[in-house]
C-alpha positions as CSV (number, residue, x, y, z in Angstrom):
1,X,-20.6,7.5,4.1
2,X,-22.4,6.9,1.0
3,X,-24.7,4.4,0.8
4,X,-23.6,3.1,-3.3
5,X,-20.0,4.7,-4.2
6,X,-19.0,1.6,-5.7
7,X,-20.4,-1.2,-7.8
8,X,-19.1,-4.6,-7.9
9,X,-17.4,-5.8,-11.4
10,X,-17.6,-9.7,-10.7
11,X,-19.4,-12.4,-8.9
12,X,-23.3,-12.2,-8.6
13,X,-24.6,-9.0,-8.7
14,X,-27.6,-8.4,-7.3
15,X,-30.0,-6.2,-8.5
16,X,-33.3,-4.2,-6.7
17,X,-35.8,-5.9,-8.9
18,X,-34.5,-9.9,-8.0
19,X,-32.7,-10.2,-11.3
20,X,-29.3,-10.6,-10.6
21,X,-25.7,-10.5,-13.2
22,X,-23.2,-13.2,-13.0
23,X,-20.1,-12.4,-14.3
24,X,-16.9,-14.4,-14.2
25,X,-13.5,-13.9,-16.0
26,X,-12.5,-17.1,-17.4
27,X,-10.3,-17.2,-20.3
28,X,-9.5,-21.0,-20.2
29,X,-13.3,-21.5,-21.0
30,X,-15.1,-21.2,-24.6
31,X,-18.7,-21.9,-23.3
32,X,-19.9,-21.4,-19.7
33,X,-23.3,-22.3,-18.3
34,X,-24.8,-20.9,-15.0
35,X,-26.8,-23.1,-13.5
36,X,-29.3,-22.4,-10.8
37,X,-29.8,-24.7,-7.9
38,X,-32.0,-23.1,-5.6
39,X,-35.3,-22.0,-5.6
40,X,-35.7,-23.5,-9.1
41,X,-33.0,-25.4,-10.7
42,X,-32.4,-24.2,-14.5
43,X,-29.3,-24.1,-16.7
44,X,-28.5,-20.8,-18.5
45,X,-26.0,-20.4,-21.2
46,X,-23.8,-17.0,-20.5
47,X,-22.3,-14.9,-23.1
48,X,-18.5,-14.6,-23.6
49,X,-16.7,-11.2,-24.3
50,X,-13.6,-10.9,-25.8
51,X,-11.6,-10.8,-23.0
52,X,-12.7,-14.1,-21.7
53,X,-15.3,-12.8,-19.2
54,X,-18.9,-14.4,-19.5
55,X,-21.7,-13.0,-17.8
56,X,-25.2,-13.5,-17.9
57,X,-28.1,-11.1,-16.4
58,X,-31.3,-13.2,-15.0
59,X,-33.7,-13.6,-12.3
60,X,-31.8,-14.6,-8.8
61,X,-33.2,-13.1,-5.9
62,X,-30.6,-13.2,-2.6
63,X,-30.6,-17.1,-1.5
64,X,-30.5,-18.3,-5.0
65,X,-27.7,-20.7,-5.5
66,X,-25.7,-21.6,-8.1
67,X,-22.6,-23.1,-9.7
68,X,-20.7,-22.3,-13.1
69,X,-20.8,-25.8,-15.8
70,X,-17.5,-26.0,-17.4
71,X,-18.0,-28.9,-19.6
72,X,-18.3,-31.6,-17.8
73,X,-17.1,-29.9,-14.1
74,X,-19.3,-28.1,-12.0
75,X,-17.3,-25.2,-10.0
76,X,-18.2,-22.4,-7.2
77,X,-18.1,-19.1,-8.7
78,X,-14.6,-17.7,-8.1
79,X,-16.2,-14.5,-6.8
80,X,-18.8,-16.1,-4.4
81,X,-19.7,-13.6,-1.5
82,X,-21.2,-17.0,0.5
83,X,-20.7,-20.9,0.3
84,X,-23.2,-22.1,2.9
85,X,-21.7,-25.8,1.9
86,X,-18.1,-24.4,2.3
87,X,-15.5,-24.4,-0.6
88,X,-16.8,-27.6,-2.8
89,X,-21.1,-26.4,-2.7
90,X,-22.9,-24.2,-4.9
91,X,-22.4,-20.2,-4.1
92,X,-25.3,-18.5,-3.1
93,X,-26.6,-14.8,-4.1
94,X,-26.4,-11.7,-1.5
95,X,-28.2,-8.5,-1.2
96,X,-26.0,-5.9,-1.0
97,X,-28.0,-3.4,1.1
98,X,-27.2,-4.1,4.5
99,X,-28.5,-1.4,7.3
100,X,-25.7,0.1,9.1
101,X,-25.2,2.9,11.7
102,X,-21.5,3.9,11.0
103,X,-23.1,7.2,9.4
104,X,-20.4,9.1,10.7
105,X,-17.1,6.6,11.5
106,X,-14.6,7.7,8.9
107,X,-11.9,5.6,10.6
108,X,-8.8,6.3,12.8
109,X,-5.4,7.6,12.2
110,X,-2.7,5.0,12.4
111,X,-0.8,7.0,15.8
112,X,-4.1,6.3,17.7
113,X,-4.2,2.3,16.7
114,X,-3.7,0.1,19.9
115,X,-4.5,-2.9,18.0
116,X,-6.0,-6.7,19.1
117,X,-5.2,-9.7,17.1
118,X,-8.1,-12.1,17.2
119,X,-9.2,-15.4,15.5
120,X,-13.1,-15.9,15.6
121,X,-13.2,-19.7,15.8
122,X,-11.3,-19.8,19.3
123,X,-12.2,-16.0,20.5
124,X,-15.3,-17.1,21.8
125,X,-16.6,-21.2,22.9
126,X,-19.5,-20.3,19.9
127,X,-16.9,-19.4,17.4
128,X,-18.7,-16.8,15.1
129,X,-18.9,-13.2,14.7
130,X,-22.5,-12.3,16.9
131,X,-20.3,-14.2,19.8
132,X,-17.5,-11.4,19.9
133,X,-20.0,-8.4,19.9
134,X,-21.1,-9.0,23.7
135,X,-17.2,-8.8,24.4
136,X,-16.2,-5.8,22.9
137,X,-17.3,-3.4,25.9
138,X,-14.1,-5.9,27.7
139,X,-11.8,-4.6,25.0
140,X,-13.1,-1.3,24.8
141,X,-12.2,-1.0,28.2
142,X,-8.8,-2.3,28.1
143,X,-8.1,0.4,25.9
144,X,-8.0,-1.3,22.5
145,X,-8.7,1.3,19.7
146,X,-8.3,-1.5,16.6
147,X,-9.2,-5.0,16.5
148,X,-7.1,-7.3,14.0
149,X,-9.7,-10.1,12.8
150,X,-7.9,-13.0,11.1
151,X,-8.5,-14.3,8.2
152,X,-12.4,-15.2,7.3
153,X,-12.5,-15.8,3.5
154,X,-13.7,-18.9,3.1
155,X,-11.7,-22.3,3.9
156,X,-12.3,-25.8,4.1
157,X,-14.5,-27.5,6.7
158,X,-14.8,-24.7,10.4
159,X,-11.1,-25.3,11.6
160,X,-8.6,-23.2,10.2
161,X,-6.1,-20.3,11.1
162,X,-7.9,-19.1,7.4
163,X,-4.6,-18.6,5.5
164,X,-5.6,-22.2,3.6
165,X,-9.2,-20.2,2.1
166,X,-9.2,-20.9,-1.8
167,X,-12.3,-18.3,-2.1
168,X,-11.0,-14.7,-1.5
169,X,-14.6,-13.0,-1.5
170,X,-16.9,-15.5,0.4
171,X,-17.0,-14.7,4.6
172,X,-16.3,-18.4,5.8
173,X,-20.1,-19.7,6.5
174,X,-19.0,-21.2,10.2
175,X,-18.2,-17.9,11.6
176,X,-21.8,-16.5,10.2
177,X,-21.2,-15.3,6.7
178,X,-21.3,-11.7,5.3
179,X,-24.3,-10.7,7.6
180,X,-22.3,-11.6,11.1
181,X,-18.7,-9.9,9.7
182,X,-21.1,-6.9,8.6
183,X,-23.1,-6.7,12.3
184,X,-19.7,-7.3,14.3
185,X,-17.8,-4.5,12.5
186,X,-21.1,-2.4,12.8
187,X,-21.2,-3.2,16.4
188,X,-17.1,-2.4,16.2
189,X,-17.7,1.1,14.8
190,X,-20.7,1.9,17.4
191,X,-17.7,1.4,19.9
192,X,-15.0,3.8,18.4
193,X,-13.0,0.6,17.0
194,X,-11.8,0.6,13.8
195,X,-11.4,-2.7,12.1
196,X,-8.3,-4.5,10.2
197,X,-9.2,-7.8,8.4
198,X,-6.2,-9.9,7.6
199,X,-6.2,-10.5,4.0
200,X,-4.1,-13.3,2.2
201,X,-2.9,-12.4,-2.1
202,X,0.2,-14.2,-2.1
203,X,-1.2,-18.1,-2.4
204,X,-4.7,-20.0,-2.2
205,X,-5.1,-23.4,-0.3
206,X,-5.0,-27.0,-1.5
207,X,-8.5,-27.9,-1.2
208,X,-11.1,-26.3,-3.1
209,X,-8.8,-24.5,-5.2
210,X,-10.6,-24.8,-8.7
211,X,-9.1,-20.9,-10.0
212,X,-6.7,-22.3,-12.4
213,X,-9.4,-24.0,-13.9
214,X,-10.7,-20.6,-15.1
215,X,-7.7,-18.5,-16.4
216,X,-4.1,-18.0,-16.0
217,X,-4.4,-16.9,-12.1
218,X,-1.2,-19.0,-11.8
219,X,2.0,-19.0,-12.8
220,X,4.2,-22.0,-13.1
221,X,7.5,-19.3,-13.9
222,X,8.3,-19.0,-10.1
223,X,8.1,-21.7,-6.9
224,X,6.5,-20.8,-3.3
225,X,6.4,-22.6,-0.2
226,X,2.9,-23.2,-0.5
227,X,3.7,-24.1,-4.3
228,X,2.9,-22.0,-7.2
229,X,2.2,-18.4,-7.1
230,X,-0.5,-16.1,-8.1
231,X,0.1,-14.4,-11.9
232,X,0.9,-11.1,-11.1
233,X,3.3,-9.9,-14.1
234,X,2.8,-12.5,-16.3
235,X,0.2,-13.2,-19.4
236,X,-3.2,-12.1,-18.7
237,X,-2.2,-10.7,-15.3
238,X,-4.0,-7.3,-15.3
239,X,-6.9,-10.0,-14.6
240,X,-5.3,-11.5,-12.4
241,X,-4.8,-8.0,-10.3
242,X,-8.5,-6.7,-11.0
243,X,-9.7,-9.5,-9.3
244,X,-7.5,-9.1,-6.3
245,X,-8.2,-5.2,-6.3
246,X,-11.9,-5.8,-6.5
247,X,-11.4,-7.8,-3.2
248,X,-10.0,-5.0,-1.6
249,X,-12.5,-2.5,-2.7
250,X,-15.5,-4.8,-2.2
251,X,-13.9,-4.9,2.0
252,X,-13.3,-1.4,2.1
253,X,-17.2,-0.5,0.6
254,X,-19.1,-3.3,1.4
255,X,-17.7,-4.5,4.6
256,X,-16.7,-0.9,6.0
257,X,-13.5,-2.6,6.7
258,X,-10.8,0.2,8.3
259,X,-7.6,-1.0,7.3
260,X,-6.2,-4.4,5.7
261,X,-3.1,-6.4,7.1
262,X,-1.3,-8.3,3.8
263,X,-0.2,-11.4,4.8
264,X,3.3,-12.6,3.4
265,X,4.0,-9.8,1.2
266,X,7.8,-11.3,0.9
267,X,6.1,-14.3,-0.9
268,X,4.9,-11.9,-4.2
269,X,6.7,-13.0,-7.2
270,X,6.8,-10.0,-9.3
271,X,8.9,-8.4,-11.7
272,X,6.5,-5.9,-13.2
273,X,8.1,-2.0,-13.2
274,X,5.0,-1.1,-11.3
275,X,4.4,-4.3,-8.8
276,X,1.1,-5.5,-7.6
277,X,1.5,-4.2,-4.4
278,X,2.2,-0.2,-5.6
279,X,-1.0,-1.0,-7.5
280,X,-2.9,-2.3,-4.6
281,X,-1.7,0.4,-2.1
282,X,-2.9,3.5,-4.5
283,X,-5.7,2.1,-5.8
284,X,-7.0,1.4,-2.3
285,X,-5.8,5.0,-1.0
286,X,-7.9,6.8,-4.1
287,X,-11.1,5.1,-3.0
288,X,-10.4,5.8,0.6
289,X,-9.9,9.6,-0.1
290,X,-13.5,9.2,-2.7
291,X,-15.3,8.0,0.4
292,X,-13.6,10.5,2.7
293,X,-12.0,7.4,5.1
294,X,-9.0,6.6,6.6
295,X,-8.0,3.1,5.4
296,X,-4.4,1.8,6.1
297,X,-2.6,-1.0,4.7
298,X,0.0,-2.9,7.0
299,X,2.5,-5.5,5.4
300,X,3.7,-8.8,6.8
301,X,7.3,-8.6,5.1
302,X,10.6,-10.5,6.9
303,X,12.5,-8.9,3.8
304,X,13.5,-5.6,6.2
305,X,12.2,-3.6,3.1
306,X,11.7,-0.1,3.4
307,X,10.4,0.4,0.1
308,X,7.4,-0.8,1.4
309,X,6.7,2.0,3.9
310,X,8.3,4.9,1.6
311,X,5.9,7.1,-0.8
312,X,5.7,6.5,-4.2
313,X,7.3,10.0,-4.9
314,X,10.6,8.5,-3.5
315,X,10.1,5.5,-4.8
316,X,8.6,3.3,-2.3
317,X,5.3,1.8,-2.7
318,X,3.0,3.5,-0.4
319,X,2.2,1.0,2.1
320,X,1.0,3.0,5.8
321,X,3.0,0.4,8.2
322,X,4.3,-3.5,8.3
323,X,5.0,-5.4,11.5
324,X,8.3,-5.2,13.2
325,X,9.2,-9.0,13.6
326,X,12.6,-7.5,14.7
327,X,11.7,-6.3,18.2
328,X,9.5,-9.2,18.5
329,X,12.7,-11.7,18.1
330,X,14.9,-10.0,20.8
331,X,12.7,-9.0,23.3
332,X,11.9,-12.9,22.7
333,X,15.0,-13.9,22.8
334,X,16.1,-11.7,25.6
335,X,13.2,-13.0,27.8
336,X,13.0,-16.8,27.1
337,X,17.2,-17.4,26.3
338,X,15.7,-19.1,23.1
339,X,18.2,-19.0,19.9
340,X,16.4,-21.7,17.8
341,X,15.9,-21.1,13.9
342,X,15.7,-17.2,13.3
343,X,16.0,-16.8,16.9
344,X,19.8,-17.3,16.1
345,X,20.0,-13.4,15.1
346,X,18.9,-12.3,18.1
347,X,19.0,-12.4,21.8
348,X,22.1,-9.4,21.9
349,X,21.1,-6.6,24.7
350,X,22.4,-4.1,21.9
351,X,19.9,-5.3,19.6
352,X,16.6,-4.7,21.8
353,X,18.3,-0.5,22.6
354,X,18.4,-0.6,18.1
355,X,14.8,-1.7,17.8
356,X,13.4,0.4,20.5
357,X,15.3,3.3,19.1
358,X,14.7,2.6,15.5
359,X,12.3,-0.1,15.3
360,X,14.4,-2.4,13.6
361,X,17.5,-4.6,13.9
362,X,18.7,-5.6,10.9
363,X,19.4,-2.7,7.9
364,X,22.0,-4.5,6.0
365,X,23.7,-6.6,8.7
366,X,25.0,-9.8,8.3
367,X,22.3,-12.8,9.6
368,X,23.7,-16.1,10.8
369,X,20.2,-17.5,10.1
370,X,20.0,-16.0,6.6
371,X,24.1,-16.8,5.8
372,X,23.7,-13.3,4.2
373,X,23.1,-9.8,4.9
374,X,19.5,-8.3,5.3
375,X,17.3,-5.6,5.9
376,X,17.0,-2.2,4.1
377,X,15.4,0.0,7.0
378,X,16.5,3.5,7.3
379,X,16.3,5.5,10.4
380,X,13.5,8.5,9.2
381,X,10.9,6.1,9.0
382,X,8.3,7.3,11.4
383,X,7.1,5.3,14.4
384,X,4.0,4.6,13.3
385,X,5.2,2.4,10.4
386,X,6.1,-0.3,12.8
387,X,3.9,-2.5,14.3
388,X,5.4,-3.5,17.5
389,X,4.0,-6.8,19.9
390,X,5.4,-9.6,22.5
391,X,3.4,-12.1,20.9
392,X,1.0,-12.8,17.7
393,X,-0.7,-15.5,16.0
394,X,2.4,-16.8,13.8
395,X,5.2,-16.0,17.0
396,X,2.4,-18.2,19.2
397,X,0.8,-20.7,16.8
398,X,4.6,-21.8,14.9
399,X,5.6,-23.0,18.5
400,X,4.9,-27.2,18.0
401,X,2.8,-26.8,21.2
402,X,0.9,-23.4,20.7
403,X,2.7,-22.2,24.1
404,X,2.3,-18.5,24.9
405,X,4.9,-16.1,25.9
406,X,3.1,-17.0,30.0
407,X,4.0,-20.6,29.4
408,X,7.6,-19.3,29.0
409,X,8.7,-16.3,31.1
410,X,7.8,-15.6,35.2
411,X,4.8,-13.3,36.0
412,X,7.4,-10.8,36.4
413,X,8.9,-11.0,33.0
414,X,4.9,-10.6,31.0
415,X,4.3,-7.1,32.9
416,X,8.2,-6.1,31.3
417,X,7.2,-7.0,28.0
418,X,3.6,-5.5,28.4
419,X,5.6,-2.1,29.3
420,X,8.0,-2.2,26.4
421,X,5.5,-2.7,24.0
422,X,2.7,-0.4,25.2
423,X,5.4,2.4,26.1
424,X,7.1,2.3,22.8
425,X,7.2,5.2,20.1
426,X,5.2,2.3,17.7
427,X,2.1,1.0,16.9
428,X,1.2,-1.4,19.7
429,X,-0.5,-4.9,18.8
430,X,-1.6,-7.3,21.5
431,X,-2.6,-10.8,20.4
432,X,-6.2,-12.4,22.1
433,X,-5.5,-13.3,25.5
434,X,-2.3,-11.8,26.2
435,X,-3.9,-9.2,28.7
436,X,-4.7,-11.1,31.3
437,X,-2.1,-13.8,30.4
438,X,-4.3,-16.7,28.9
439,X,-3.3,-20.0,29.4
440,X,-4.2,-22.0,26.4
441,X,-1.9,-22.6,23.5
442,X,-2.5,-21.1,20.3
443,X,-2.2,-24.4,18.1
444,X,-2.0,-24.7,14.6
445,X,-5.4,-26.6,13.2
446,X,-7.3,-27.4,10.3
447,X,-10.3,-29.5,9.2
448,X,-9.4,-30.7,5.4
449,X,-12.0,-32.9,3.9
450,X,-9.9,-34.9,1.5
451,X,-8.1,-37.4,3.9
452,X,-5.2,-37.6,1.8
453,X,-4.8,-34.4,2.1
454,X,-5.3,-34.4,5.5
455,X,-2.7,-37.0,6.6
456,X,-0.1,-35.4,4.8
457,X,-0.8,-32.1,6.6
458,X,-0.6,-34.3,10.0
459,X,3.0,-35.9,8.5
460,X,4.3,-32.5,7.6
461,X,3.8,-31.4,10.9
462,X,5.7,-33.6,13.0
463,X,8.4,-33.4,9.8
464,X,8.8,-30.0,11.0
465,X,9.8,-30.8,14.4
466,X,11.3,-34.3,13.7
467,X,14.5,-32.8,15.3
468,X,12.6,-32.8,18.7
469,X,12.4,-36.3,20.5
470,X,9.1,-35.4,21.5
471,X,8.1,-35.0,17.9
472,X,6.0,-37.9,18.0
473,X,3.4,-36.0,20.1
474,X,3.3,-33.0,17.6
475,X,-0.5,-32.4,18.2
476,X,-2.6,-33.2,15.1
477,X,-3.8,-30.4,13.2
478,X,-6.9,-32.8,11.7
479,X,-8.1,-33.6,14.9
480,X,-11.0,-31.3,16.6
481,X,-9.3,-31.6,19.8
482,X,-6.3,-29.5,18.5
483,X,-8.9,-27.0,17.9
484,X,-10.5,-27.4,20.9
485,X,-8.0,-27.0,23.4
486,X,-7.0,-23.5,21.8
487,X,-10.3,-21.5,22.2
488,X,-9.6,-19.1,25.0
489,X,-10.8,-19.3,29.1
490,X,-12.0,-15.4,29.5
491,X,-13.0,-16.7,32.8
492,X,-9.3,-16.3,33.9
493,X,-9.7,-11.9,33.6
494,X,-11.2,-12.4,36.8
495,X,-8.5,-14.6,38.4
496,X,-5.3,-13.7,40.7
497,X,-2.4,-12.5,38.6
498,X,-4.6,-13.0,35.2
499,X,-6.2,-10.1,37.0
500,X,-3.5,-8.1,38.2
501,X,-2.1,-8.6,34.4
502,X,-5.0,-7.3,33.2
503,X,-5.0,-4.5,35.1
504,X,-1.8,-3.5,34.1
505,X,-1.9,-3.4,30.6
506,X,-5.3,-1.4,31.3
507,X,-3.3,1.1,33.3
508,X,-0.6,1.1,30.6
509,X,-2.8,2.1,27.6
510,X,-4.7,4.3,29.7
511,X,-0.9,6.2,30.3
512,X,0.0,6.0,26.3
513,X,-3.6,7.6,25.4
514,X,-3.4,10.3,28.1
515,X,0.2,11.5,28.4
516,X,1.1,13.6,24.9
517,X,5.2,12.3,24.9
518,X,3.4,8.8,24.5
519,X,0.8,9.7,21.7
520,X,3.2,10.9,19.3
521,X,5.1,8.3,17.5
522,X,8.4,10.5,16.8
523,X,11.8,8.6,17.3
524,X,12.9,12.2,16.9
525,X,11.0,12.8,20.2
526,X,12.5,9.9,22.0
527,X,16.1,8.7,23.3
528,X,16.7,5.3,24.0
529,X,20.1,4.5,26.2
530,X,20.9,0.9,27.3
531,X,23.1,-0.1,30.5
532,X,24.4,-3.4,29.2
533,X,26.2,-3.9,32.5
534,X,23.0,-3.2,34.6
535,X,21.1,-4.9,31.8
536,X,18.6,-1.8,31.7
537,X,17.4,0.0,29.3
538,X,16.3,4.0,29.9
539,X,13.1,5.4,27.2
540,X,12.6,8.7,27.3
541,X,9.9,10.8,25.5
542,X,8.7,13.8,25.8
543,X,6.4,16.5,23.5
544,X,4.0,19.0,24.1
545,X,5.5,19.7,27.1
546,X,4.8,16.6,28.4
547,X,8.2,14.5,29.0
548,X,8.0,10.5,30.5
549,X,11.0,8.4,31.1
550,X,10.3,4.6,31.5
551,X,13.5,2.3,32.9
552,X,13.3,-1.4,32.2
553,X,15.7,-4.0,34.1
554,X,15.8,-7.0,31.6
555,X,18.4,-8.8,34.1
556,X,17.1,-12.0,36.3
557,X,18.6,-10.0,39.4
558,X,17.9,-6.9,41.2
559,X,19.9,-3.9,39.2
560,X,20.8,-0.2,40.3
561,X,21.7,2.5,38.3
562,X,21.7,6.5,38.6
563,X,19.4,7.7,36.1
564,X,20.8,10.9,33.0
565,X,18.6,13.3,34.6
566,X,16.8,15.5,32.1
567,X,15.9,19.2,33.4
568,X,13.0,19.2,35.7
569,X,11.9,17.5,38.8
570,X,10.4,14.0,37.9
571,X,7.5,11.7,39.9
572,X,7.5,8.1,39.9
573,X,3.5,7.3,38.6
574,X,3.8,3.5,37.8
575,X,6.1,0.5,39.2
576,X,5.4,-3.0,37.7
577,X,6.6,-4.2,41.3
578,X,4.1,-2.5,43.0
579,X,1.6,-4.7,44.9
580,X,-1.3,-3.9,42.8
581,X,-0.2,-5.6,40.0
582,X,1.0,-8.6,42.7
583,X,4.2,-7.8,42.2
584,X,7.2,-8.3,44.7
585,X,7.3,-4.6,46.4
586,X,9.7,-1.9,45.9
587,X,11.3,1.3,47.1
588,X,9.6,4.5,45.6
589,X,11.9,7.2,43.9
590,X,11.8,10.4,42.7
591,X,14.4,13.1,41.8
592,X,15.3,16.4,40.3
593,X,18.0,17.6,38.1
594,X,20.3,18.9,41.3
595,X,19.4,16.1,43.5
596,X,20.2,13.5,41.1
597,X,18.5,9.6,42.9
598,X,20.0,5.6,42.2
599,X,17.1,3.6,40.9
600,X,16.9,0.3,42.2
601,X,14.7,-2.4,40.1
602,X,13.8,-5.7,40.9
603,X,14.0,-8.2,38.3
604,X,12.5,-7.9,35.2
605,X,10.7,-4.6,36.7
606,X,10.1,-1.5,35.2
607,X,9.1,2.2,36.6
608,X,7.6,5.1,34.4
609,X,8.1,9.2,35.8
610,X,7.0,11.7,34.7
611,X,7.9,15.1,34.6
612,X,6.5,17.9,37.4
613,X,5.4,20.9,36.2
């Protein structure tokens, strides 16, 4: 990996010799000043090019900090790598060299990417980034290949989910700054996992947000749900763009970062004939193929859009995967009996055969929810575009009480959605926790300064979920407690069924990574049949010569059912019932094409086979 391959265009760049180059792109402004805090306070007047971008080269050795002086207002620099005061404080110069041992990690292909969704403040009781290194040998040994970190750019106060950061380039100073994200995904590589930061380029938080006092970043022509967009198509938004760009190359080089997850991609507003996102997505494969890495980039998009996931040669825009909120919802649906809000389009046994089989529901069928038809997905999209999980941050967090898919569903019913998942032709993604069935909620908190701001955030959370009585005891996002009470108890790996759990979803990644009809994601290399009756569903996959078939029963009673028998003689090698996962016992079967067997299942069980020979 080379040690320099690309050099920063914005922020404070710092030099060998202690001098240092601010630059800043800010149109809105006719004279800037830098001024320097610490060591030695002094005020510098910076040059201003045509374009609107002032800059100014002087001495700054890393730990200077400084502000920018527009007029009379004193603001962070936009492209701050670290606020050690968080988003309102001065910014603070960083040495670029950092000494890493990745040498030789050029990443991982997206078939082999078992991923783990984590959120640093409640991963560990410390909160930062040195706290999850000691517990990476734990995931490394439950099979994870990718770990998912959520957003860390930085946001007000230490509690937040990070979707509310206002400063896209700073690592948030409570988890430990650039220094702890660069040591954990160091420590991340050293252990064969690649690393996917959640990114967010569709809106910027309410406090601390001073971008629009620079340029044109925003654009008042469209209307969010977080309010007003980010300019990406009108004036002056090539800017705009280079600055988001910038952030993805300055994660990719300087962080060593893997792959990025694009938060909210259905919230970009943009009508340009060649869209931020196509941008994004080749400018960030170019540099990957310059540096000789594998970097992918995975969408959040509830549009249903395939034009995300398609190549730019057939007119897609070159995005490597997105999540698959569709199998989510009706294994969901199917499990818990839940049909509120967008839950309403799901919960059909049909549906759950469709998204195992395609890895999608909806591809231009009509949504109750919606009042209109959705979805675009077309059935030769590989399996490794989908990302595929029983539970994430936003399916977990969105609940008013944080509860978990184990606060919802029996024992029985976690080790069924732990085998769908895992045993799926798609891109498996397990949220913190879920292996050994944590206990905690997931709430949503944050820690705004401004206590205006503050109680309205409270207010528009129990407006939310006024239609519940209980909505009175919404828990408070402001308060530390909410916090708190979400950080994780890894104590329970070691605990009765959180045990047994655990050592099921171990087992079940250790299957997917050894048997070759589970490696490769090809729907052409898998046949999905559903039972409706028997409410089971039959998977099986098979290449290389290898051939598995799994049989789920998502019924609440005991179901039988006389299996299609491919060719071959076929050994029973896992059974969610068994008694080493604690489960309630069963009969062991096996069969061959001329001595065709009934498989009995308990309720919500499942059995894998495999093929002799």
């Amino acid at each position: 990996m080379p040690a320099e391959p690309w050099f920063p265009r914005l922020g404070a760049i710092a030099h060998p010799n202690s001098a240092c180059t601010f630059r800043v792109w800010a149109p809105f402004v006719e004279q800037m000043e830098l001024h320097l805090i610490a060591p030695q306070e002094q005020v510098i007047p910076m040059q201003r090019g045509a374009d609107g971008t002032h800059s100014v080269t002087t001495a700054a050795p890393p730990g200077t900090t400084y502000l920018y002086r527009l007029g009379a207002a004193e603001r962070p620099d936009p492209a701050s790598r670290y606020q050690p005061d968080s988003v309102h404080g001065p910014s603070q110069v960083v040495a670029r060299g950092f000494d890493w041992h990745d040498a030789g990690w050029t990443g991982l292909p997206l078939d082999e990417f078992i991923l783990y969704e984590l959120h640093v403040g409640t991963f560990t009781p410390e909160g930062t980034f040195d706290a999850i290194i000691p517990r990476l040998d734990a995931l490394v040994d439950l099979g994870v290949t990718a770990v998912e970190i959520m957003p860390v750019n930085q946001f007000p106060g230490g509690r937040d989910w990070g979707y509310d950061g206002v400063l896209p380039f700073a690592v948030q100073n409570t988890y430990g700054g650039p220094d702890g994200l660069k040591r954990l995904i160091d420590a991340c590589h050293a252990r064969g996992l690649a690393v996917v930061l959640d990114v967010v380029y569709n809106h910027f938080g309410p406090e601390g947000n001073y971008l629009r006092e620079f340029g044109p970043y925003f654009t008042d022509a469209y209307q969010t749900p977080w309010g007003t967009p980010l300019n990406f198509d009108g004036p002056g938004s090539d800017e705009v763009r280079a600055y988001f760009l910038e952030n993805a190359l300055m994660w990719i080089d300087e962080f060593h970062i893997d792959g990025l997850r694009l938060d909210a991609t259905h919230a970009f507003i943009d009508f340009s004939a060649r869209t931020f996102l196509e941008e994004l997505a080749a400018t960030v494969h170019a540099h990957a193929d310059r540096l000789g890495r594998r970097v992918n980039l995975i969408a959040e998009n509830d549009r249903g859009d395939d034009r995300l996931l398609r190549p730019p040669a057939l007119g897609g825009y070159g995005l490597d995967a997105q999540w698959s909120d569709d199998l989510h919802h009706v294994l969901h649906t199917l499990l818990t009996g839940e049909h509120v809000g967008y839950y309403r389009d799901f919960g059909l046994f049909p549906q759950l055969v469709k998204a195992l089989r395609l890895g999608f529901v909806y591809a231009g069928d009509y949504s109750s929810f919606r009042e209109r038809r959705h979805g675009t997905f077309r059935a030769d999209l590989p399996g490794r575009c989908f990302v595929v999980c029983a539970q994430n941050h936003d399916q977990v967090g969105n609940r008013m009480n944080g509860d978990r898919l184990s606060a919802l569903v029996p024992f029985e019913a976690l080790k069924l959605a732990a085998g769908i998942v895992l045993l799926s032709p798609y891109v498996p993604l397990l949220f913190m926790g879920e292996e050994y069935g944590e206990t905690a909620p997931f709430l949503y908190f944050t820690s705004y300064g401004d206590p205006d701001l503050g109680r309205a955030v409270t207010q528009g959370r129990r407006e939310e979920f006024k239609e519940h009585a209980w909505a009175s005891d919404v828990p408070d996002p402001q308060n530390e407690e909410t916090f708190l009470r979400s950080k994780l108890n890894h104590g329970l790996r070691e605990q009765g069924q959180h045990r047994a759990l655990l050592d099921l979803y171990t087992a079940l990644i250790r299957l997917r990574k050894e048997r070759p009809a589970l490696r490769a994601l090809d729907k052409e290399r898998a046949e999905v049949i559903g039972y409706e009756r028997e409410r089971m569903i039959v998977l099986h996959r098979w290449a290389d010569g290898d051939a598995l078939i799994a049989a789920f029963n998502l019924g609440d009673v005991e179901s039988t059912l006389t299996l299609p028998v491919p060719v071959g003689a076929w050994r029973e090698i896992l059974h969610s019932a068994d008694a080493r996962w604690l489960g309630p016992g069963y009969v062991p079967a096996a069969w061959s094409t001329s001595d065709p067997a009934a498989l009995t299942l308990p309720p919500h069980a499942f059995a894998v086979f495999v093929r002799e020979g």
